[in-house]
N, C-alpha and C positions, 0 to 999 in steps of 0.2 A: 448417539451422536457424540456424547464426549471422549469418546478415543477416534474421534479427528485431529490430525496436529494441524493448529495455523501455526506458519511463520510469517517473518515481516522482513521486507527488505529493500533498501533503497540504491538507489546506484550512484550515487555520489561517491567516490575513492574506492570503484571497484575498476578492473579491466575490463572488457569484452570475455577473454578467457575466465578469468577467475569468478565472474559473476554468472557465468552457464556452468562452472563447476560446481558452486556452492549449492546451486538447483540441483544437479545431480548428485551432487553429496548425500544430499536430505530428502532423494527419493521425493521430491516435489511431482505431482500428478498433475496440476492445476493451477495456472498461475492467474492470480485477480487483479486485474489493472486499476486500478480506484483513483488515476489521476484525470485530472476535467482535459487536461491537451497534452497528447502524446507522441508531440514532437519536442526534440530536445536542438539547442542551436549549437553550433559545430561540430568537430569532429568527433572528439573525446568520448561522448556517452550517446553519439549515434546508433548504435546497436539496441539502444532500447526507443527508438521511432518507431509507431505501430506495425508500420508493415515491413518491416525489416524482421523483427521482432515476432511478430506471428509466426513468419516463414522460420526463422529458426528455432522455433520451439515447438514447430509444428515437426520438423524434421527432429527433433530430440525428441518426440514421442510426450509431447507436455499438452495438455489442452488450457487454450489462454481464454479468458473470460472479463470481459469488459464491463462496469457494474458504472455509469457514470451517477447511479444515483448516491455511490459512497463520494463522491466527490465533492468538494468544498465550494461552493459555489463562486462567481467572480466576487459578489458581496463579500462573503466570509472569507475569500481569500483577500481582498482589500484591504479587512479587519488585521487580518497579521501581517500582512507587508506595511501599513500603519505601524504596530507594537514594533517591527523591526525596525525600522525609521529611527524611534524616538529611541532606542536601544543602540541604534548604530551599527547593526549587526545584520547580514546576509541569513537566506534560506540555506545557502553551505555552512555557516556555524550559529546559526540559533541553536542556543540547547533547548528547549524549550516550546512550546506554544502559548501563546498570548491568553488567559481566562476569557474572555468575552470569544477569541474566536472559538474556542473550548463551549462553552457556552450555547454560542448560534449552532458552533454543527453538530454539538447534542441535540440541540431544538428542532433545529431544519433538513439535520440528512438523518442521522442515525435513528430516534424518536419515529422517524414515518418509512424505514426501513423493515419491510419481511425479514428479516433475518430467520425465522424457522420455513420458510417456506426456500429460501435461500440454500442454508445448512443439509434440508431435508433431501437434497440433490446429490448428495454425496454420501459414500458406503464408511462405514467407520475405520478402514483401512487408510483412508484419501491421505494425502500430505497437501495442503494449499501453502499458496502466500501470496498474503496481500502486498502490491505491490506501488509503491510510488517512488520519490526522487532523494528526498532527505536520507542522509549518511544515519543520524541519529535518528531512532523511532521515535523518542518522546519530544523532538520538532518537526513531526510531522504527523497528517490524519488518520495515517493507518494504523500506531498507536493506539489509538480511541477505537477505533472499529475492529481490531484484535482484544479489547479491556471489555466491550460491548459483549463479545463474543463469549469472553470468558467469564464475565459475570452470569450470564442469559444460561448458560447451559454448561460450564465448568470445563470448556475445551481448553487444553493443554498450548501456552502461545511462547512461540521461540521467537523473538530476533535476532535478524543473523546480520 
């Protein structure tokens, strides 16, 4: 299992073009969606709406895969738009995630996650990536769920 590569990517300050380039850059097989609602509001990062988004990674030869159990829940996501608050600072430049919300989605998503039954899906060839919104991985959850991975079984984790 550990010559799987995950990567980690968010769509914040990418294009449409350059963000289906970088998946094929890095031979991506398998893209993992790990955000709780996967609609995005205007124009700008419309390309990664669910179903916009399937269709064209379905015609790129990508298989997408929907895991809402990696997801933050509204609780735990409340906890970090909180820490942002009192910080002053937006989900576009948090560096960072808040400890406590650290914390809960140790305790409540990833803690009661199969992650070997999960893993066990995939040939040791595979390229995944986990996929959410934040520019930065370390303000955001799929961070943790790539550190999980790589603790758990020593796969190899790029963010791109």
């Amino acid at each position: 299992m550990s010559k799987i590569l995950v990567y980690t990517i968010g769509v914040y300050g990418y294009t449409e073009e350059n963000f289906f380039e970088q998946l094929a850059k890095h031979n991506i097989n398998t893209f993992v969606d790990i955000r709780r609602r996967r609609g995005m509001r205007g124009k700008r990062y419309s390309f990664v709406n669910s179903s916009y988004l399937q269709l064209k990674l379905k015609k790129i030869g990508i298989e997408y895969l929907y895991i809402k159990e990696l997801s933050p829940t509204d609780e735990i996501r409340e906890t970090q738009k909180n820490a942002d608050q009192k910080l002053r600072t937006t989900k576009h430049t948090r560096a960072q995630l808040d400890s406590l919300f650290i914390s809960k989605y140790n305790t409540e998503c990833l803690e009661k996650f199969d992650f070997e039954n999960f893993l066990g899906k995939f040939n040791e060839d595979d390229n995944l990536v986990l996929f959410c919104v934040e520019e930065n991985p370390e303000a955001c959850h799929r961070s943790l769920v790539a550190k999980k991975m790589k603790d758990l079984y020593g796969i190899t984790v790029i963010h791109l």
